[in-house]
PDB file of N, CA, C and O in Angstrom, chain B, residues numbered from 101:
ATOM      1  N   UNK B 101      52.127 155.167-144.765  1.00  0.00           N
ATOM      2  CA  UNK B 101      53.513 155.376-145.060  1.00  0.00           C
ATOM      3  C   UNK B 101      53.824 154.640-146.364  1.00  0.00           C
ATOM      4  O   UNK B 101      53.370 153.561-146.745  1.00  0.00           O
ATOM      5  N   UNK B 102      54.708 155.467-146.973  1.00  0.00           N
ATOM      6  CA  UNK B 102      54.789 154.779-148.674  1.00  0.00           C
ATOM      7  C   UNK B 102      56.189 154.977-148.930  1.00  0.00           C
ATOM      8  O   UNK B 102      56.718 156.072-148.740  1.00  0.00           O
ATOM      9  N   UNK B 103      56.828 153.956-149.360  1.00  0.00           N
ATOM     10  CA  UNK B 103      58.283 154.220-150.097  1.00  0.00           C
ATOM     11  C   UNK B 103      58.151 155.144-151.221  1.00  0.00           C
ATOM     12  O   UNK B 103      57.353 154.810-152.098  1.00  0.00           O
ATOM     13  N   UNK B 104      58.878 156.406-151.378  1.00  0.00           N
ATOM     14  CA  UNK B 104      59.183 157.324-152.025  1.00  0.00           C
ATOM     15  C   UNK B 104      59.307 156.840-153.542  1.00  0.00           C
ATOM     16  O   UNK B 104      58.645 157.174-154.525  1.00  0.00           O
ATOM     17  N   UNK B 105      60.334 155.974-153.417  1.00  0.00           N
ATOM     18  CA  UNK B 105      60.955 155.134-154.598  1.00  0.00           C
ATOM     19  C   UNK B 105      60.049 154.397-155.515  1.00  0.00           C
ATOM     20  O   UNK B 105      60.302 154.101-156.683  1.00  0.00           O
ATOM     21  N   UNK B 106      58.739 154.081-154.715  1.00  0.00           N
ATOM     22  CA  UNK B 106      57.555 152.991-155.277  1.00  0.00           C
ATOM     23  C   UNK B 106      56.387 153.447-155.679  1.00  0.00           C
ATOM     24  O   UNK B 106      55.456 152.795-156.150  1.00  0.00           O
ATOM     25  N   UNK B 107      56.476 154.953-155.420  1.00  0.00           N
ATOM     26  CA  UNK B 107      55.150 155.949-156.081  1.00  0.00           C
ATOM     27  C   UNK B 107      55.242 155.695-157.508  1.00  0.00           C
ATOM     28  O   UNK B 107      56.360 155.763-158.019  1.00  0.00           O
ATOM     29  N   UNK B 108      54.280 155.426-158.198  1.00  0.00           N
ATOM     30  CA  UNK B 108      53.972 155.982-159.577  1.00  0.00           C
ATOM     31  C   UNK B 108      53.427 157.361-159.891  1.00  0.00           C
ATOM     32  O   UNK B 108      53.912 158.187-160.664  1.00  0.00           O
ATOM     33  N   UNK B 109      52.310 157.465-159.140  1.00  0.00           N
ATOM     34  CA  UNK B 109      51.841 158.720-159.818  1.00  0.00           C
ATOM     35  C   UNK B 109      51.053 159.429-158.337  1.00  0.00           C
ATOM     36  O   UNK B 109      51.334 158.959-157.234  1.00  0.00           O
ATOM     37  N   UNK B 110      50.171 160.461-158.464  1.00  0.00           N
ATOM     38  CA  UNK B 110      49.812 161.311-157.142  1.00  0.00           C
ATOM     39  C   UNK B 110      48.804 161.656-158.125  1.00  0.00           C
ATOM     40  O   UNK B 110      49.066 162.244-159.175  1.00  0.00           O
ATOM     41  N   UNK B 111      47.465 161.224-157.715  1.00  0.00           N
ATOM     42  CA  UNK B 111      46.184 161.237-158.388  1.00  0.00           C
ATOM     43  C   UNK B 111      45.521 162.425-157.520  1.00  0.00           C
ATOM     44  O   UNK B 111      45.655 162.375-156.297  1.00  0.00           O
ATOM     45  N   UNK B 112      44.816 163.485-158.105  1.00  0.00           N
ATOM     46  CA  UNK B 112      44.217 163.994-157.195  1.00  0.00           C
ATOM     47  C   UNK B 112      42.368 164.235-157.714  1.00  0.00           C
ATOM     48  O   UNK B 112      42.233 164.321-158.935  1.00  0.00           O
ATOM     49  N   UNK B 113      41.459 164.306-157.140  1.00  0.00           N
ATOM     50  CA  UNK B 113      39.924 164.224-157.582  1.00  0.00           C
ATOM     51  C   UNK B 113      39.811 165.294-157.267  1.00  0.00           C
ATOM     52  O   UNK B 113      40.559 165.931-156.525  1.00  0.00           O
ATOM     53  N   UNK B 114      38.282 165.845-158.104  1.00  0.00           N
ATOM     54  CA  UNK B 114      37.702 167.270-157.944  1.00  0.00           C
ATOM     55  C   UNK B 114      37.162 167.503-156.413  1.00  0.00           C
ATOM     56  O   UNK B 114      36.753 168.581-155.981  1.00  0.00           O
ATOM     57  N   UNK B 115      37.232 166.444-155.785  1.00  0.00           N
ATOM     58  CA  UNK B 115      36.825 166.732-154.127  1.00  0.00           C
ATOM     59  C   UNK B 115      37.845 166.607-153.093  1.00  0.00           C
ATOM     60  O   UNK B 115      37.749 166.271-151.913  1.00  0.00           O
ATOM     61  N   UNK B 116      39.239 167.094-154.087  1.00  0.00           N
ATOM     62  CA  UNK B 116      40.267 167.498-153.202  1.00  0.00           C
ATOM     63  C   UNK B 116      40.632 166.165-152.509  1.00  0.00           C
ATOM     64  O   UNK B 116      41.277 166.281-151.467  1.00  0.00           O
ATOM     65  N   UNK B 117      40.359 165.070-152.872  1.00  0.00           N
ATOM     66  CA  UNK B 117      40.962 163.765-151.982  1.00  0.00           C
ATOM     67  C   UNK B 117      41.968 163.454-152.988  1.00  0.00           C
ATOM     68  O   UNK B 117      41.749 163.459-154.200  1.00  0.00           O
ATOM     69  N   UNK B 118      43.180 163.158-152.383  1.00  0.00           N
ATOM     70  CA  UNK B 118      44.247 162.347-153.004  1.00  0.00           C
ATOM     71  C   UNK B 118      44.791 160.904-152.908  1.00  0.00           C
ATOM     72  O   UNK B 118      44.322 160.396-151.889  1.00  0.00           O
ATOM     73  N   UNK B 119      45.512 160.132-153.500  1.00  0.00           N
ATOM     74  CA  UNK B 119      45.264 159.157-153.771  1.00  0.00           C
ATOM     75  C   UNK B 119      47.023 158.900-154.402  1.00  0.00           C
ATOM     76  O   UNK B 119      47.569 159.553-155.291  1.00  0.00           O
ATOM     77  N   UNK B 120      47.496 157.975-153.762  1.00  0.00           N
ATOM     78  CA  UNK B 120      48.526 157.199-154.652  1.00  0.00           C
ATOM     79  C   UNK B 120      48.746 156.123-155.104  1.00  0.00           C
ATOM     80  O   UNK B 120      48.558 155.143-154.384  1.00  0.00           O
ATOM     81  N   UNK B 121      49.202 155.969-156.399  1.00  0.00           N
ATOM     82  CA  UNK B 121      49.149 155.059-157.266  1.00  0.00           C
ATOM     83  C   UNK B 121      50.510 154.112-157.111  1.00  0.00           C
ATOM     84  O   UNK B 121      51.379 154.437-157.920  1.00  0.00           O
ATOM     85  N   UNK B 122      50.842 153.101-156.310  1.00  0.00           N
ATOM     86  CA  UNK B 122      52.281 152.285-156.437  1.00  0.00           C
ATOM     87  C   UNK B 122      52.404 151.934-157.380  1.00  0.00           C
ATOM     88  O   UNK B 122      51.489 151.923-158.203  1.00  0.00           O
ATOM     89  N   UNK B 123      53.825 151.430-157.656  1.00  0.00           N
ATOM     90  CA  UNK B 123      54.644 151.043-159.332  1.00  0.00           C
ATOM     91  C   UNK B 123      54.027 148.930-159.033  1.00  0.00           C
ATOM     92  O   UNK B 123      53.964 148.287-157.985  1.00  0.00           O
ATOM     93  N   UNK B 124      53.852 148.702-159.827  1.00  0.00           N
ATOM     94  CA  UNK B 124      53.150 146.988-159.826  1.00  0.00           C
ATOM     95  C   UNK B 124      51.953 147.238-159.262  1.00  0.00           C
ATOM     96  O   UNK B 124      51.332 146.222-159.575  1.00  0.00           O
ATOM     97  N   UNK B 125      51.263 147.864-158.681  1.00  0.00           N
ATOM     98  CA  UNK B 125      49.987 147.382-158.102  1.00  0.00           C
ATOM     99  C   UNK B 125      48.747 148.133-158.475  1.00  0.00           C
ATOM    100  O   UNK B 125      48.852 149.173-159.124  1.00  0.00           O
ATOM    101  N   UNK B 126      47.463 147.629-158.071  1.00  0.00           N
ATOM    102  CA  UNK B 126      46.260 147.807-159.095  1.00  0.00           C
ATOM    103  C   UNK B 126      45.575 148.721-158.059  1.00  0.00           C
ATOM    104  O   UNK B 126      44.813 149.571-158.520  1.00  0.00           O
ATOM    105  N   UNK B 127      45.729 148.667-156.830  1.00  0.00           N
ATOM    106  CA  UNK B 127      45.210 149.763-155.633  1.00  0.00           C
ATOM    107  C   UNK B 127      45.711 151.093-156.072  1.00  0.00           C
ATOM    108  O   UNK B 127      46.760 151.343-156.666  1.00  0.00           O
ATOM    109  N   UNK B 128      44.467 152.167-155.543  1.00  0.00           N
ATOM    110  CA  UNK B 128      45.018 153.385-155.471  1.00  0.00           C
ATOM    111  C   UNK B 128      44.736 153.616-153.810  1.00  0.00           C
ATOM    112  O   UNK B 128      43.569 153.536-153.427  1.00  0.00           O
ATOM    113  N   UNK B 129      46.008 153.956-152.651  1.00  0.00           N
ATOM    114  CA  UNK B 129      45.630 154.325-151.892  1.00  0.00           C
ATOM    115  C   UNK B 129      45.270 155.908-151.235  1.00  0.00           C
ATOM    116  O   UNK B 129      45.961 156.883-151.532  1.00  0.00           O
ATOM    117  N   UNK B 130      44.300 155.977-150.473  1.00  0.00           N
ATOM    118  CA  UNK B 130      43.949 157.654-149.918  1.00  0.00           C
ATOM    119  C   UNK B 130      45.237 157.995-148.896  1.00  0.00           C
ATOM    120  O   UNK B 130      45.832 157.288-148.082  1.00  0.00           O
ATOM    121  N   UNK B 131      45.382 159.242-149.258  1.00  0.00           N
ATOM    122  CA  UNK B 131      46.836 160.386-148.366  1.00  0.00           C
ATOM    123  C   UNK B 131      45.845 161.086-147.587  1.00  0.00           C
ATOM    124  O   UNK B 131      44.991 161.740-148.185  1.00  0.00           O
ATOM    125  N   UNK B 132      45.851 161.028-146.191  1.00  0.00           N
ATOM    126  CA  UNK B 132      45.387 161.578-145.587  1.00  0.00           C
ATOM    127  C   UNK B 132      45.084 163.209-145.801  1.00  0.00           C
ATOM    128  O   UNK B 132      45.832 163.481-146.740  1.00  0.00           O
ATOM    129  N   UNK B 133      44.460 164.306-145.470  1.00  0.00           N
ATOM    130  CA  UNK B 133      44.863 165.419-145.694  1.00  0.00           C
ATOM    131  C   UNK B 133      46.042 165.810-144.928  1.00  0.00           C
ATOM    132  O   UNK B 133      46.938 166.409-145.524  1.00  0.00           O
ATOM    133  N   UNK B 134      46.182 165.501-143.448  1.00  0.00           N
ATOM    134  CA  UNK B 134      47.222 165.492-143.070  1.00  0.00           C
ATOM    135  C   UNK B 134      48.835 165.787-143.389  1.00  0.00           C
ATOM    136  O   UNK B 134      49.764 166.475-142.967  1.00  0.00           O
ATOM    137  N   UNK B 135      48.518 164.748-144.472  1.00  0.00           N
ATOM    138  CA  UNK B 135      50.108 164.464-145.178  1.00  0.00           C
ATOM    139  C   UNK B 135      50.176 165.089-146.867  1.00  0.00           C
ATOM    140  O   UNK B 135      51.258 164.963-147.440  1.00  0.00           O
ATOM    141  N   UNK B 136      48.589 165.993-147.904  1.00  0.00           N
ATOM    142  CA  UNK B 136      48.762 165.988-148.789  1.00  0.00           C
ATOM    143  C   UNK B 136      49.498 166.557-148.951  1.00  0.00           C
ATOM    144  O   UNK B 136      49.919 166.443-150.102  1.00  0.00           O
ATOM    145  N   UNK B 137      50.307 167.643-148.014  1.00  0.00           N
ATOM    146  CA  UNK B 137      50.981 169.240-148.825  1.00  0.00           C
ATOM    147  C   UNK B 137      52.126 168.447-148.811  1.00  0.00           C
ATOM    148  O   UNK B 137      52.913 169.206-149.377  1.00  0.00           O
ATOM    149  N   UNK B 138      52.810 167.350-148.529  1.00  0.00           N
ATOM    150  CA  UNK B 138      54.017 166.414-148.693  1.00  0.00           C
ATOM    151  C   UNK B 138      54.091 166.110-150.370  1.00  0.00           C
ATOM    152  O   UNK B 138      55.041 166.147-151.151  1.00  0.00           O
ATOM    153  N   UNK B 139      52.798 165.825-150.540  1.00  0.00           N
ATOM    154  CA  UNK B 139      53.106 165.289-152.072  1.00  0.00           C
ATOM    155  C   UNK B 139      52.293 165.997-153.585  1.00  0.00           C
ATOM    156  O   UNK B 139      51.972 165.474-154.653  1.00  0.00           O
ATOM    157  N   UNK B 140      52.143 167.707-152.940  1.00  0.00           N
ATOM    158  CA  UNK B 140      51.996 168.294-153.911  1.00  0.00           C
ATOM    159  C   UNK B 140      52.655 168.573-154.991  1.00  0.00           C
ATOM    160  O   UNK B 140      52.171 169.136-155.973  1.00  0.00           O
ATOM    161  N   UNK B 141      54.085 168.103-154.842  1.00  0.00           N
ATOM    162  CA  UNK B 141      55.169 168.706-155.557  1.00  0.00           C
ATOM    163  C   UNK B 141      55.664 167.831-156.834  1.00  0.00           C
ATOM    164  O   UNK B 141      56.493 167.958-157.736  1.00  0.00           O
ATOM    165  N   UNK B 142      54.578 166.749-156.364  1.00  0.00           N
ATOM    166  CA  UNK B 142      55.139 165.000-157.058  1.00  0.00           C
ATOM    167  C   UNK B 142      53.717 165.559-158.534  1.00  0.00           C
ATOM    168  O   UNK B 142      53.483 164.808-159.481  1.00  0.00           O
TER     169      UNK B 142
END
């Protein structure tokens, strides 16, 4: 679960795994597939 407000960016790799980038921090975390079609739009 991620504050909306605190996304930077929505990274996505050639093996279809996604990944978000928070605003201050050096982690990129994995989006389940579950939840990617939520943040295709970002």
């Amino acid at each position: 679960m991620a504050n909306l407000n605190r996304i930077a960016s929505v990274e996505r790799e050639l093996s279809s795994r996604m990944f978000l980038q928070l605003k201050g921090r050096s982690e990129r975390l994995p989006v389940s597939q579950a939840f990617q079609s939520h943040f295709k739009l970002m």
